[in-house]
C-alpha positions in Angstrom: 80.1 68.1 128.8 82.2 68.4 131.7 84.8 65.9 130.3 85.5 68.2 127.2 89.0 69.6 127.8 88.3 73.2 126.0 85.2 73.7 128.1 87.1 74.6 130.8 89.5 76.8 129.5 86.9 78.2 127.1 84.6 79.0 129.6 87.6 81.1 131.6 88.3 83.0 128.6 84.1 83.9 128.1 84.1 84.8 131.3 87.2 86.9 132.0 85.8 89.2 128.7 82.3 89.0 130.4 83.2 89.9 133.8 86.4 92.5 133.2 84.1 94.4 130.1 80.7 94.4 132.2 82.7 95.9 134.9 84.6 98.5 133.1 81.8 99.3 131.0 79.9 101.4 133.5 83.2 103.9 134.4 83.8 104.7 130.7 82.9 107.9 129.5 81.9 107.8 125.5 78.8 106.7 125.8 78.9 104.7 122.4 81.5 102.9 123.8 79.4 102.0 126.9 76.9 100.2 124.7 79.4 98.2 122.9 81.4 97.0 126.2 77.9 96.1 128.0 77.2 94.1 124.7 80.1 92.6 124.4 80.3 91.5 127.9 76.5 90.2 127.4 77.5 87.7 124.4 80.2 86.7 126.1 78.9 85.8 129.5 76.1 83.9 127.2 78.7 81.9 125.9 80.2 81.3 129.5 76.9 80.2 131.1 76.5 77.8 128.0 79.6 76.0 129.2 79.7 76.0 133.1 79.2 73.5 134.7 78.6 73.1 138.5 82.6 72.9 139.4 84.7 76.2 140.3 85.3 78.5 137.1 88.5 80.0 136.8 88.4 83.1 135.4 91.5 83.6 132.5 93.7 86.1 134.7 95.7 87.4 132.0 92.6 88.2 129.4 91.0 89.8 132.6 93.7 91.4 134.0 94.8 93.6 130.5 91.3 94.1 129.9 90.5 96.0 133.2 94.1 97.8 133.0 92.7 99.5 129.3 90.0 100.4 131.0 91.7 102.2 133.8 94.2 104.0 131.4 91.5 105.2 129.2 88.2 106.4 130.6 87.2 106.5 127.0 86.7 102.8 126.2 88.7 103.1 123.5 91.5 101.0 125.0 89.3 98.1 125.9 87.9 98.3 122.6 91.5 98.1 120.9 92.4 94.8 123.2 88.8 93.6 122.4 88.4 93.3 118.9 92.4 94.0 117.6 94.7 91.2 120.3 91.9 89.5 122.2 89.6 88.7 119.4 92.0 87.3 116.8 93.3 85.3 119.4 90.2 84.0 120.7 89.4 82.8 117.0 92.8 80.8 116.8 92.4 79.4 120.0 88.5 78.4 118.7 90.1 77.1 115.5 93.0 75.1 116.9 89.9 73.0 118.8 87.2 72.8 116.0 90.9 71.1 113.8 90.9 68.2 116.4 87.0 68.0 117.7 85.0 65.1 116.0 82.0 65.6 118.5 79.0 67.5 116.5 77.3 69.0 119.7 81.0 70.2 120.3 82.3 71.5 117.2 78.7 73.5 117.2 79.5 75.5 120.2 83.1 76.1 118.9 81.7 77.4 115.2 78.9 79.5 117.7 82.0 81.0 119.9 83.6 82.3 116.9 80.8 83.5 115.3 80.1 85.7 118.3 84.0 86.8 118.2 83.7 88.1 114.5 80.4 89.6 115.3 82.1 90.9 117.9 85.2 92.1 115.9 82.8 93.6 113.5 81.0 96.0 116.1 83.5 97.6 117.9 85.1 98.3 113.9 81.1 99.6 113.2 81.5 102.1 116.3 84.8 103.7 115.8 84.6 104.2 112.2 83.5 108.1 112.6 85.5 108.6 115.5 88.6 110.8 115.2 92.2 109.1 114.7 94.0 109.2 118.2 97.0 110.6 117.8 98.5 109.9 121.6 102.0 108.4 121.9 100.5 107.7 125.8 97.6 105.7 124.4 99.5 104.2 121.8 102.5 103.0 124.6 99.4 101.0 126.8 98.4 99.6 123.3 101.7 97.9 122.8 101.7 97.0 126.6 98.6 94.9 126.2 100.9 93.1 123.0 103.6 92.7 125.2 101.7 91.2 128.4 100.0 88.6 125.9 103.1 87.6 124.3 104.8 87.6 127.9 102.1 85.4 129.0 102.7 82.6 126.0 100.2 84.3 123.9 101.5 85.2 120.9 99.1 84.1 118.4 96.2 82.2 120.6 95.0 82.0 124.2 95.8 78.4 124.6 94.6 75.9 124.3 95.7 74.9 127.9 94.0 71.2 129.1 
């Protein structure tokens, strides 16, 4: 599998969520929001591990990088949650669909349909968590939201997270 282009750049995607959202996830402070980040960061690290391979993994710095600076704005979780499931996510699922358009290999094209799977599943819990929580009403919290916007559309993000071979 090593010779697959996406792995790589898959695999630092999985594991910049797994890594930045397992760390974070023990500093935030609702606790239902703890759950959700150490499960999220669970599924994806299980979709990293299924694609390493023995060589150096490079973990996606920008993906990482907003992720961790949510979850210093917002002890909450909240934040991180947003990037997760409302700019991450949707990206993550172009970026999976762009390679299942041009991947003929079955094994392959399983591992793509698994990956966004586990995004919409993903998607779909954080929206299951925060549907009884209050409306924030926080021009603060709402300035880092459209930070996090702006660093992925910066960063040549726009409407995917790659692909980048």
């Amino acid at each position: 599998m090593s010779d697959w282009p996406a792995r790589r750049h898959l695999v630092s995607i999985y594991d910049a969520l797994y890594q930045a959202l397992g760390e974070g996830a023990p500093r935030v402070t609702h606790d239902a929001f703890v759950v959700r980040l150490h499960e999220a960061s669970r599924a994806f690290g299980a979709l990293a591990l299924e694609l390493r391979d023995d060589d150096d993994v490079v973990v996606e710095p920008v993906v990482y990088t907003v992720l961790l600076n949510a979850l210093a704005q917002d002890d909450s979780g909240a934040l991180a949650l947003y990037a997760l499931a409302m700019l991450i996510g949707p990206r993550l699922l172009v970026t999976l669909r762009d390679y299942l358009e041009t991947e003929t290999d079955p094994r392959h094209r399983e591992i793509l349909s698994r990956g966004s799977d586990q995004v919409v599943r993903e998607v779909r819990a954080v929206g299951a968590v925060v549907t009884d929580e209050e409306p924030l009403d926080d021009p603060a919290w709402a300035e880092s939201a459209r930070a996090i916007y702006e660093t992925l559309d910066a960063a040549g993000m726009t409407e995917s997270l790659g692909p980048r071979h």
